[in-house]
N, C-alpha and C positions, 0 to 999 in steps of 0.2 A: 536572502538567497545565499546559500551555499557560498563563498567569493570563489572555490575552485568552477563552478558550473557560472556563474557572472566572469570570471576571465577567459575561459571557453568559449561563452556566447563572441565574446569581446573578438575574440582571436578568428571564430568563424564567421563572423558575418562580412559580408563585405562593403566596400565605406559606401554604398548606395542603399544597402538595408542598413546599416548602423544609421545615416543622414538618417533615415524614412524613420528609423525606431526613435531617436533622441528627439525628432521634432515630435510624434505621438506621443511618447511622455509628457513633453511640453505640454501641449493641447489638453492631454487628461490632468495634467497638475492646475490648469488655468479653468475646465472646464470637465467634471466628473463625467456630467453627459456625452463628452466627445468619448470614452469610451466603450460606447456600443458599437462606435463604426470603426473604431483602428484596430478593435480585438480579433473579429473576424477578420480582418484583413493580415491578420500575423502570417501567416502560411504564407502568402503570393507571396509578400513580400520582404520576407525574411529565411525562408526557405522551412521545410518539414523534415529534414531527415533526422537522425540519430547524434546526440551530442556527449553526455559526459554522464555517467552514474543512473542509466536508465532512463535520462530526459532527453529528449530532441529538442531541436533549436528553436520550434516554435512552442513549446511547453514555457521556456524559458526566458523567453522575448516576452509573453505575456503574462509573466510572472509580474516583470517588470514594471509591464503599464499597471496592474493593480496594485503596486508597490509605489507608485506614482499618483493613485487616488487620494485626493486632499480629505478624503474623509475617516470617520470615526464609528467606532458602536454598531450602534443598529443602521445608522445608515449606511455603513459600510458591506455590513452583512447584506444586506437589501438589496444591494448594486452589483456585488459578487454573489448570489443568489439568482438574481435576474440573468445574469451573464451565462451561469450555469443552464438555467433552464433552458433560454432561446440559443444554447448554444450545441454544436454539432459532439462528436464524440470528441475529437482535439480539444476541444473548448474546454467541454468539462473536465477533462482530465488534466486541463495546466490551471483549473479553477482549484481543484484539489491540490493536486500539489503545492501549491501559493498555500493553502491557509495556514500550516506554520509560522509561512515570512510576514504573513498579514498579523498576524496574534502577537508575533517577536516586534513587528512596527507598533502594533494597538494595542495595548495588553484591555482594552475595555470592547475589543473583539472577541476575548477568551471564547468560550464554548461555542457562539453563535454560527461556527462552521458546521458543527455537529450534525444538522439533519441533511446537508447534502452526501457527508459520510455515509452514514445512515442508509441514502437512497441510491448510493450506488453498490453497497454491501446485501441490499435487497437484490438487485440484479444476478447478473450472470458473465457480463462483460470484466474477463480477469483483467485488461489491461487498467480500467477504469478501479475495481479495488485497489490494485498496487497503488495505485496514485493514491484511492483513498484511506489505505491502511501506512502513511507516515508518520512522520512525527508528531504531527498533530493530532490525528489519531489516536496512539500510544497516548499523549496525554491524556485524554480527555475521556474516549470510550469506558464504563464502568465496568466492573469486572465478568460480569455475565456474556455483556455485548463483545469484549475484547472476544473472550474466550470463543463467542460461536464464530468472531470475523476470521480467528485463528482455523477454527475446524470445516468452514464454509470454504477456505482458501486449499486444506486438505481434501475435501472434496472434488472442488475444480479444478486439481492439477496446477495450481497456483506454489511453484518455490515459494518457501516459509522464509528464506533470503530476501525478498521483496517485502516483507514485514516488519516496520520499526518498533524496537521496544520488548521486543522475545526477549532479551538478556535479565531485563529491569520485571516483569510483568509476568514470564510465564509460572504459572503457579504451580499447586498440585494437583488440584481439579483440575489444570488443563492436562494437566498428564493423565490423569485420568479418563479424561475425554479419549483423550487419543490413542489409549491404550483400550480403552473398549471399541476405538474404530477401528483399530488394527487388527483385533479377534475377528469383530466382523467380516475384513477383508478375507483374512483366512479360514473364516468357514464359508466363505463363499471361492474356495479356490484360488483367490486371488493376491496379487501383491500388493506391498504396503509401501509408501512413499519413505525412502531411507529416511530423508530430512526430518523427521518426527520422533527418531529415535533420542537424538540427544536431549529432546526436550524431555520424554518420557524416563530415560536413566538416571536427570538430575534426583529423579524421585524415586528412591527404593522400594520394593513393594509393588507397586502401580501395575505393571506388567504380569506378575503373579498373581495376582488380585483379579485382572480382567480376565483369568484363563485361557489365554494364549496358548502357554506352553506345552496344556493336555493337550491342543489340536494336534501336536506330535505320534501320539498314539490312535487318532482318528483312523475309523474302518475305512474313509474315502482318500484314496489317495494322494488326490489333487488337494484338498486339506491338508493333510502331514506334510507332502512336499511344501505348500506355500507357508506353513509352520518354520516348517526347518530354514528357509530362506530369509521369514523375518527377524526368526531366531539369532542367526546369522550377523543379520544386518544391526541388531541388538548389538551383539556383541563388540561387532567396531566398531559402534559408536559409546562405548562405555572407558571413561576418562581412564587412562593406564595407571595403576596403582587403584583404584578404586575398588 
């Protein structure tokens, strides 16, 4: 775990949930099976509100106890897997966030987070991708899968800010993506999410290529206006001196 989001938890809990949490680590380091019952129990007891870099305090608390399972590999996976499944929305989404910290503890964890990713990227619930598009993600996802999790999060109105690994990962083809989804928003009238421009500028070309620009001269107005807007927004997002 992050140590800035582990000194937070630290600093926000109070010494009756920090008692309650140290002795559940305990419990889960002595006994893997005791954490089926202290994970769900994280909320009551440690509180749900908002903590440090997009986690809440119960994300984070139960980071924790599965950072505390004495286990390995596939049994690892298995047990964070189960967790995942029998567990509510909270659950899953401090399941994902963990499997970075899990992989950095197990390195013979590697990929086996992968199909919970995977099944929360199939959904619709944006809180639940953010968690599942981090770091661990960014690792691991192959370039096709990255790419649609990137264009799928443009779709749902999902900040591309909440996606780790843009810097290292985004390619040309995603630019390209994105630049033929942005044509489409404006022939259908519509606006284009700023946050996709700079991905689409590191790549010359891309924009011109997707015929955007002719929407300019479009007979419908509401077209050429939303041309010109994303046009626009193009243009601020293109690095100074470039």
């Amino acid at each position: 775990m992050d140590p800035h989001i582990s000194t937070a938890l630290d600093r926000h809990l109070t010494p009756d949930a920090r008692r309650w949490l140290t002795d559940a680590e305990a419990r889960v380091g002595q006994d893997p099976a005791a954490v089926r019952a202290v994970f769900p129990a994280v909320g009551r007891r440690c509180g749900r509100g908002p903590l440090i870099a997009g986690w809440t305090v119960a994300d984070a608390a139960r980071a924790r106890l599965l950072a505390a399972l004495p286990l390995r590999g596939a049994a690892l996976a298995e047990e964070v897997t189960a967790l995942h499944h029998h567990g509510d929305t909270a659950e899953q989404r401090a399941v994902l966030r963990s499997l970075a910290l899990l992989e950095d503890k197990d390195a013979s964890f590697a990929d086996q987070g992968l199909p919970l990713v995977r099944e929360a990227l199939r959904g619709n619930d944006t809180d639940l991708m953010a968690a599942a598009l981090g770091p661990y993600a960014a690792r691991h996802l192959d370039h096709a899968g990255y790419r649609q999790a990137v264009l799928k999060c443009v779709f749902c109105g999902l900040p591309l800010d909440r996606v780790a690994g843009l810097t290292e990962r985004a390619d040309r083809e995603l630019a390209r993506m994105l630049a033929d989804f942005a044509h489409e928003r404006v022939a259908a009238g519509r606006d284009v999410p700023a946050d996709i421009w700079p991905l689409v500028c590191a790549h010359p070309g891309v924009l011109e290529a997707s015929g955007l620009p002719a929407e300019t001269d479009s007979p419908v107005p509401e077209r050429r206006a939303a041309a010109h807007r994303a046009l626009a927004d193009h243009r601020a997002a293109v690095p100074a001196g470039a």
